[in-house]
C-alpha positions in Angstrom: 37.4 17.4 -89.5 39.4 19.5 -91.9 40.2 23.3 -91.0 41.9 26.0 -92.9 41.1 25.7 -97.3 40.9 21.5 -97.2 36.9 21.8 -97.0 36.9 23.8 -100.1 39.2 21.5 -101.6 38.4 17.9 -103.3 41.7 15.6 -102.6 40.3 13.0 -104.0 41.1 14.1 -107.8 44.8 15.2 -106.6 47.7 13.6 -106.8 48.8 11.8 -103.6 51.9 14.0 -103.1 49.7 16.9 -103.7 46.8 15.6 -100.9 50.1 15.2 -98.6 51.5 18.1 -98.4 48.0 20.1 -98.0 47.3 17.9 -95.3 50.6 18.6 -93.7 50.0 22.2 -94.2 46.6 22.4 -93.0 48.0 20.3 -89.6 50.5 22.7 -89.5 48.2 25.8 -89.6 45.9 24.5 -87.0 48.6 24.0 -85.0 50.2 27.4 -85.2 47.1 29.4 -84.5 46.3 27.0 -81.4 50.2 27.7 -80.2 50.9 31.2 -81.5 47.2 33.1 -81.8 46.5 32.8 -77.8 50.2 34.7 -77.5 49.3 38.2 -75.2 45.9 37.8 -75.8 43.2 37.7 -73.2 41.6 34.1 -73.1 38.3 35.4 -74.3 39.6 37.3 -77.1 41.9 34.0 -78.1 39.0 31.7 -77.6 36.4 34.0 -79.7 39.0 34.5 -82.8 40.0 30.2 -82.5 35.9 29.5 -82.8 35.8 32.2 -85.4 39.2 30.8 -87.7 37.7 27.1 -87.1 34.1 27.2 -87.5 34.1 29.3 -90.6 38.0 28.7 -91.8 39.0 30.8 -95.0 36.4 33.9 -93.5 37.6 33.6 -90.0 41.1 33.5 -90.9 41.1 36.7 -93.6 39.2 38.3 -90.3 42.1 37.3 -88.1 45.0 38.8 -90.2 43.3 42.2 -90.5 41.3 42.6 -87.4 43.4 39.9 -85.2 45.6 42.9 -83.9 44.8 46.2 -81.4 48.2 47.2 -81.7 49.4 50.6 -83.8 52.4 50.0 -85.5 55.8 50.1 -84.2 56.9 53.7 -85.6 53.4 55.0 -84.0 54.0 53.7 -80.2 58.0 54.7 -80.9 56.6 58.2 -81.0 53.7 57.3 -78.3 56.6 56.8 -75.6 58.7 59.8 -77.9 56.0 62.1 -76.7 55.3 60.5 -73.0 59.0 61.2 -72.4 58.7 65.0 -73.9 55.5 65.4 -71.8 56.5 64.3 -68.3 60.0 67.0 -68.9 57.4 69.8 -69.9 54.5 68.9 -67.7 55.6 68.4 -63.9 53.0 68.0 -61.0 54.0 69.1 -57.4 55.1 66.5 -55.0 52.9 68.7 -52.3 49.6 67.3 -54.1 50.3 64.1 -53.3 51.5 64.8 -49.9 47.9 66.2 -49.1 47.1 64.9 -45.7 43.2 65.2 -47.1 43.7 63.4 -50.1 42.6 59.7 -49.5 44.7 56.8 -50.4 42.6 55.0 -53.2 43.1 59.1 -54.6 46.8 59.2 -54.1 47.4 54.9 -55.4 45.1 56.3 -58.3 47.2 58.9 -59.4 50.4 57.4 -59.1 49.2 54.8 -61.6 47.5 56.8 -63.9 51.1 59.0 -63.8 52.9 56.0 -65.0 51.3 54.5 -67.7 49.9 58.1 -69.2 52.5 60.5 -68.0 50.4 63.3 -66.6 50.5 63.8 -63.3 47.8 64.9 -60.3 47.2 68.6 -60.3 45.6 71.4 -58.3 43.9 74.5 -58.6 41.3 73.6 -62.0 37.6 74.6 -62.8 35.5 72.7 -64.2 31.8 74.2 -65.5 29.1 70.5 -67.0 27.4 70.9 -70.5 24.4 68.9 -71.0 22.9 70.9 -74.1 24.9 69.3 -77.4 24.1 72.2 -79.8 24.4 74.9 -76.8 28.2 73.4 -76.6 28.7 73.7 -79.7 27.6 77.3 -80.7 29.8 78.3 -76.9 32.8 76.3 -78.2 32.4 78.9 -81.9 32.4 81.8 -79.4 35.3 80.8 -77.4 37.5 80.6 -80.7 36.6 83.7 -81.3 38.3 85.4 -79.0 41.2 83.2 -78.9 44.8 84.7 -80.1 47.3 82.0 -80.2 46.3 79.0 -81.0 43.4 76.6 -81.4 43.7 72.5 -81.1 40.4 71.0 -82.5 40.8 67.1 -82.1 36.7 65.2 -82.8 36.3 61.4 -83.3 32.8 62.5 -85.3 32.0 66.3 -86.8 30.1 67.4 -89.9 29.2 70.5 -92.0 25.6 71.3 -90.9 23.7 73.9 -89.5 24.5 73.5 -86.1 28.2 73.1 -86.7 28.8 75.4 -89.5 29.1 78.9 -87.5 32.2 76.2 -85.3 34.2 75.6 -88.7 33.8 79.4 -89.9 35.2 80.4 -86.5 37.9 78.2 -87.3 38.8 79.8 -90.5 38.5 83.0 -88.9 40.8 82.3 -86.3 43.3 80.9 -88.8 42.9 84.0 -91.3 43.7 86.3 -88.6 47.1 84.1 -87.8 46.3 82.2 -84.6 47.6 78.6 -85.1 44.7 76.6 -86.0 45.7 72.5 -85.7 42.6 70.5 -86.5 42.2 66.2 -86.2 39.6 64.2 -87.5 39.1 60.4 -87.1 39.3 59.0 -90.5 36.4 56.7 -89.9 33.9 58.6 -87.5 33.0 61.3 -89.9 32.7 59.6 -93.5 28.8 58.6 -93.6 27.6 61.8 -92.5 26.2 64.3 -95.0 28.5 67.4 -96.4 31.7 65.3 -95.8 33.4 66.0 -98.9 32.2 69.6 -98.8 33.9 69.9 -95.2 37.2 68.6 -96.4 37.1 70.8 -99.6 36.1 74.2 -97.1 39.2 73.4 -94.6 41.4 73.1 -97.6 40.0 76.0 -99.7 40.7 78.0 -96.5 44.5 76.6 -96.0 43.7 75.4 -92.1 45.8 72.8 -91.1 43.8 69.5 -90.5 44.5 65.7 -90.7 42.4 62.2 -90.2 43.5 60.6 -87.7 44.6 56.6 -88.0 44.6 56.6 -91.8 45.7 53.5 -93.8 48.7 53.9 -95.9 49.7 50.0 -96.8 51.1 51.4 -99.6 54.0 53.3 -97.6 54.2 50.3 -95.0 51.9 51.8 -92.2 49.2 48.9 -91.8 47.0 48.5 -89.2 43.4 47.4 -87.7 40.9 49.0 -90.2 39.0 49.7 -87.3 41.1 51.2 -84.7 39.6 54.8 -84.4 40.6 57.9 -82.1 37.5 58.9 -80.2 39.0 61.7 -78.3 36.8 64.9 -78.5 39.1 67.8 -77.5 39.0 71.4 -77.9 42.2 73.9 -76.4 42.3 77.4 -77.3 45.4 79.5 -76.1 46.3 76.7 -73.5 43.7 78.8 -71.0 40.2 76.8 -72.2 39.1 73.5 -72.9 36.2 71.6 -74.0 36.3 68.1 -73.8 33.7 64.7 -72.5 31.3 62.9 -74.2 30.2 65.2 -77.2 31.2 64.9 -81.1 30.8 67.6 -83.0 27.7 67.4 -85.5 24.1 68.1 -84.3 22.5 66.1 -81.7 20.5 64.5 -84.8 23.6 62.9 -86.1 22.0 64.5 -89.9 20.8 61.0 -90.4 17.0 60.2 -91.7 16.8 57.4 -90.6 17.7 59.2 -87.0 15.2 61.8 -87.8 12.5 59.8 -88.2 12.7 57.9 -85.3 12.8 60.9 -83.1 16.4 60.0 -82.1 19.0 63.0 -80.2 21.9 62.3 -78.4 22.4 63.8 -75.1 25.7 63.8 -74.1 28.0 65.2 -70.9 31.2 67.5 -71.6 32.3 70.6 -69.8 35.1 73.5 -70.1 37.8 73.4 -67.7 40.7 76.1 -66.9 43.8 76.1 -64.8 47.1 73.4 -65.0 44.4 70.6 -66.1 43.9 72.8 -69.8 47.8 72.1 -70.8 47.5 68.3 -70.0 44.3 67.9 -72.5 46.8 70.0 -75.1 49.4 67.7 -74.2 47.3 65.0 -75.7 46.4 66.8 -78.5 50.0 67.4 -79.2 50.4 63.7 -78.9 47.9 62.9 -81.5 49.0 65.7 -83.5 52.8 64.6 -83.6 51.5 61.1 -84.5 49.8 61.7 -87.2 52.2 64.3 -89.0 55.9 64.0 -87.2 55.6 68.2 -86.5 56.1 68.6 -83.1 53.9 71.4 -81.6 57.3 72.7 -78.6 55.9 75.9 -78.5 52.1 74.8 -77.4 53.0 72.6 -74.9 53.4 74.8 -71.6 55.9 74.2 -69.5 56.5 74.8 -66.2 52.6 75.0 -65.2 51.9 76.3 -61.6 50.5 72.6 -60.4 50.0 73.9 -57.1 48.3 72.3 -54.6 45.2 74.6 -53.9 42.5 73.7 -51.3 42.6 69.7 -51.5 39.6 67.7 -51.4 37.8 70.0 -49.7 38.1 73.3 -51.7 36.4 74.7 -54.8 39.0 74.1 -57.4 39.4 70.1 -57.4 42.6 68.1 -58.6 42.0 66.2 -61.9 44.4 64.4 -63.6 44.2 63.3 -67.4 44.1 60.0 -68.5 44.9 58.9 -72.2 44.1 55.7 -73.5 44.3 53.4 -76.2 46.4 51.0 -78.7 49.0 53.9 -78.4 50.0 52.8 -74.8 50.1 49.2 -74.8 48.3 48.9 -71.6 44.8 49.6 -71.1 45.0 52.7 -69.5 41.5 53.2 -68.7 40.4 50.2 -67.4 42.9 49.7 -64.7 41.7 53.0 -63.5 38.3 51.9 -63.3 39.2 48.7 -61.8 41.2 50.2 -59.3 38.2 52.8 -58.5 35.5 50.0 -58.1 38.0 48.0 -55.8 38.3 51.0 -53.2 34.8 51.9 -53.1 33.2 52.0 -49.3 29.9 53.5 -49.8 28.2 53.9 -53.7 29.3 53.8 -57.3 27.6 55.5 -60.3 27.8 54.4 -63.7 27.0 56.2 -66.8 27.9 54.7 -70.2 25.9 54.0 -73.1 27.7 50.8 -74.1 28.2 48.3 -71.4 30.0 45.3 -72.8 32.1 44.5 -69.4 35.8 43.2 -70.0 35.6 40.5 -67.2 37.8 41.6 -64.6 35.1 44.9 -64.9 31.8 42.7 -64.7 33.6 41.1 -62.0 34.7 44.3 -60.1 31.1 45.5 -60.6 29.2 42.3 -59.4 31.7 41.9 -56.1 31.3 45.3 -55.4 27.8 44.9 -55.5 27.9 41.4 -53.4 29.9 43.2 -50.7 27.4 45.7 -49.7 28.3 48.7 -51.9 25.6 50.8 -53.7 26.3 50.1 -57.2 23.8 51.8 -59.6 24.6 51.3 -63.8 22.6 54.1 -65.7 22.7 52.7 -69.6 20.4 53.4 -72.8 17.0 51.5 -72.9 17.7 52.0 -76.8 20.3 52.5 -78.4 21.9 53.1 -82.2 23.9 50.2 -82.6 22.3 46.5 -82.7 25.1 44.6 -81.8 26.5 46.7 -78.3 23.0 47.1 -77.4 22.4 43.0 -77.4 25.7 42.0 -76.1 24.9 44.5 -73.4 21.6 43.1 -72.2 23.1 39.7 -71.7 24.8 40.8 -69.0 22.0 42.4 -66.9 21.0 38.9 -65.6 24.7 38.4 -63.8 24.4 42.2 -62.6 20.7 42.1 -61.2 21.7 39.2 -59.4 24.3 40.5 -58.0 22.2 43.5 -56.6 23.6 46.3 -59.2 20.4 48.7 -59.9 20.4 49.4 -63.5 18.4 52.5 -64.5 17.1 52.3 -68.3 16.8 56.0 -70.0 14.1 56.2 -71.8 14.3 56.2 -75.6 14.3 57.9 -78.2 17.2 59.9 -76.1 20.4 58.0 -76.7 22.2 58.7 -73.4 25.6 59.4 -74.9 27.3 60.3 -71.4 30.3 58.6 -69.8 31.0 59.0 -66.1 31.3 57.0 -62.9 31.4 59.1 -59.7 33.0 56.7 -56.5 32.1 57.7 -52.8 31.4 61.4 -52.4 35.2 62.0 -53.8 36.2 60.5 -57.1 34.8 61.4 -60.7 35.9 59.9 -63.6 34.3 61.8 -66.9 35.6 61.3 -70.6 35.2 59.8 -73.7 35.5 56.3 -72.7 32.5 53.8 -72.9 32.7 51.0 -70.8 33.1 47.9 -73.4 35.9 46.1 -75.5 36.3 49.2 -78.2 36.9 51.8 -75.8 39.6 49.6 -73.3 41.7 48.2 -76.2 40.6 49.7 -79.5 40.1 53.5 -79.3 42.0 55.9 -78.6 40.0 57.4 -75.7 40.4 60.6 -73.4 39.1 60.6 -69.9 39.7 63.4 -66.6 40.3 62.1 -63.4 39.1 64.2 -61.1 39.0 64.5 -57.3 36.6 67.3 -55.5 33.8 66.9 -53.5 32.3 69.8 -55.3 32.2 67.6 -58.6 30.9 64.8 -57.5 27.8 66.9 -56.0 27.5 68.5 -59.3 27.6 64.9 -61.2 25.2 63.3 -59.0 22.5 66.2 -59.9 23.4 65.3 -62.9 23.0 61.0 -62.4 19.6 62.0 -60.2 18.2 63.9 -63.2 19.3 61.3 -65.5 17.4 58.4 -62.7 14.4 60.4 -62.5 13.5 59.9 -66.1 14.7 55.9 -66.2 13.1 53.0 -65.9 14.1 50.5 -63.1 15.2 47.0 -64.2 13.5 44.5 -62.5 15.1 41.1 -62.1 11.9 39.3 -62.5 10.3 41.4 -65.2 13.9 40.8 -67.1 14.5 37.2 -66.9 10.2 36.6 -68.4 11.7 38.3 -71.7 11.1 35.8 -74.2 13.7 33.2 -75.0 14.2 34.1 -78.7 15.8 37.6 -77.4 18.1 35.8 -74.9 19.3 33.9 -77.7 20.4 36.7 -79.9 21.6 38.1 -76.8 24.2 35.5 -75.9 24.8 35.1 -79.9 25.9 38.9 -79.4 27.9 38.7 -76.4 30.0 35.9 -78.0 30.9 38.2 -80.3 31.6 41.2 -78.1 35.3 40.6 -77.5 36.1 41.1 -81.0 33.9 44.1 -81.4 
């Protein structure tokens, strides 16, 4: 069988030289991507791009050089581990939260990791208040920059220019026209289908606030990288005192899309606002992305010196939470070895929330043992959902789960259940940005909080009951007498899943 451009090719009406030395280089080819393409990669991710480059060559192999790579390029994680360095001087936890004889060892491991691959360390003394209404949010998020007076980081994977949004940007430009520093980011893919784009770029320049798209191409000046590599870190910091951040993008729970409309389709999502020392590590990100993007270095908005005390432990009112950033930025998966590391030192129950569940193995693994071992293990995901491919490769998995004794809960459509949490035990939250699937471990640049507090789990498990109330139980029987066809395009879909 001939690989690479020989089947396109007739050697036959060549001279024999000619026929050669394609042959050679076709030999040569083949062997180079068996050798080199598996380099660093995980098996399934080597294996799916080796069927993809060999079963349809010329396609596979144009796919490969432009989508074959999750990393950023060089100058970008130069200034990554620039800013990691800068952030660890600035930002400083306190020895003494660690030392906490409440806080439980899974907590303290947990921490200890998440401090060296994201920088930020554990820290005391926070609030936390849960969102669950997505226009609500936004119209409190305009209101809080209202009456901010130093400065205002606005960082979105998605926003628009529609009615629910519009009264956010004008209290953008407000805040900028009466001199607090407004710093805006915008993913340069996440935004561009929805309506009044061009109208939104021309208002934020028209009023002179500061804004940039995040992971833009520039071949042209040597910056190339994965198309597709997006930022879908939704952050808000105003005077390093308030934060918004979680699940939510900012545009209207409709996404503005007919299509959307006429199905009956919102988008219920999970966020909150947070004070204390917690606030300066979400700027600290923001600060990251912004020096990334633009080489100005934000000094005076990262706080220094923050009072990370150690107030009340596990058992008090204020928890500890701890930031986690992720992405192609890091070179490690960041988010994923948390989660791992949380499933593995579970002794009682797990939660899951995420709307796309496309398990890395060593996850559906950690799930399913879990599971096997006696642990409650409960996956809430969308019945429906937006996106045709996630959604299939998703259900292909519920067989393995089910099996395994993980109780998946099905929300009811049309609500696309846009929330992403996993509360461990009746001690450890984990709420961000982060779906649970290939994108968010090694793709996106994601943003999640870390959080330990008895008091937060409570409040997340009202939130997980409310969500169960209103699913749908997956039965294993009822599941596996779908009809064949579906299971077909299902495991079509999950082939395909690692190089989503």
């Amino acid at each position: 069988m001939n690989f690479g451009l020989l089947p396109f090719i007739d050697l036959t009406n060549l001279p024999g030289w000619v026929s050669i030395t394609l042959i050679v280089v076709d030999v040569l080819i083949r062997l180079t991507v068996i050798f080199w393409l598996p380099y660093n990669r995980k098996p399934v991710v080597a294996l799916g791009w080796l069927m993809a480059i060999f079963f349809i060559p010329f396609v596979g192999l144009i796919a490969f050089l432009i989508f074959g790579s999750n990393l950023v390029p060089k100058h970008r994680r130069s200034r990554q581990r620039t800013m990691n360095q800068i952030i660890k001087d600035a930002i400083r936890g306190d020895e003494a939260v660690l030392g906490n004889p409440v806080l439980s060892e899974p907590a303290r491991v947990a921490a200890n990791l998440n401090y060296k691959l994201g920088a930020l360390p554990l820290i005391g003394g926070n609030g936390f208040e849960l969102r669950h209404d997505n226009n609500a949010a936004l119209q409190e998020i305009a209101e809080k920059i209202d009456q901010a007076q130093k400065y205002v980081h606005f960082e979105f994977y998605i926003t628009a220019l529609d009615s629910t949004t519009e009264p956010l940007w004008d209290s953008l430009i407000r805040a900028h026209q009466r001199g607090v520093a407004v710093h805006v980011l915008i993913d340069h893919i996440g935004s561009r289908k929805y309506p009044r784009w061009a109208e939104l770029q021309h208002k934020l320049n028209g009023a002179g606030v500061p804004w940039r798209l995040m992971l833009p191409l520039k071949p042209w000046k040597g910056q190339w990288q994965r198309p597709d590599l997006r930022n879908h870190r939704k952050i808000v910091v105003i005077d390093g005192e308030l934060a918004f951040s979680g699940s939510q993008n900012a545009i209207d729970c409709t996404y503005n899309l007919k299509g959307n409309i006429k199905k009956g389709l919102e988008w219920k999502d999970l966020s909150f606002f947070c004070t204390g020392p917690v606030v300066h590590e979400l700027n600290a990100v923001f600060v990251s992305d912004w020096y990334a993007e633009t080489r100005e270095l934000l000094l005076d908005e990262i706080d220094a010196d923050i009072d990370a005390h150690d107030e009340a432990g596990t058992e008090g009112q204020l928890p500890l939470a701890q930031i986690v950033p992720s992405g192609p930025g890091f070179e490690t998966e960041n988010n994923l070895r948390l989660i791992n590391h949380l499933l593995y030192n579970a002794e009682d129950r797990i939660i899951v929330c995420s709307p796309y569940f496309v398990p890395e193995e060593t996850l559906l693994q950690a799930l399913t043992n879990m599971a096997l071992s006696g642990i409650d293990v409960t996956l809430i995901v969308c019945e429906k959902g937006d996106q045709f491919l996630p959604i299939m490769g998703q259900r292909s998995y519920y067989e393995q789960l089910l099996n395994a004794g993980v109780v998946i809960q099905q929300y009811p459509g049309p609500t696309v259940l846009h929330s992403k949490f996993m509360i461990v035990d009746d001690e450890l939250t984990f709420i961000g940005s982060s779906n649970m699937d290939p994108r968010s471990f090694a793709l996106n640049f994601e943003v999640s909080t870390f959080i330990v507090g008895k008091r937060m789990v409570k409040e997340l498990e009202e939130v997980a009951n409310d969500y169960i109330s209103r699913c749908k139980r997956l039965r294993y029987d009822e599941w596996m007498n779908r009809p064949n066809s579906q299971k077909v395009m299902e495991n079509f879909c999950r082939l395909w899943s690692a190089l989503l």
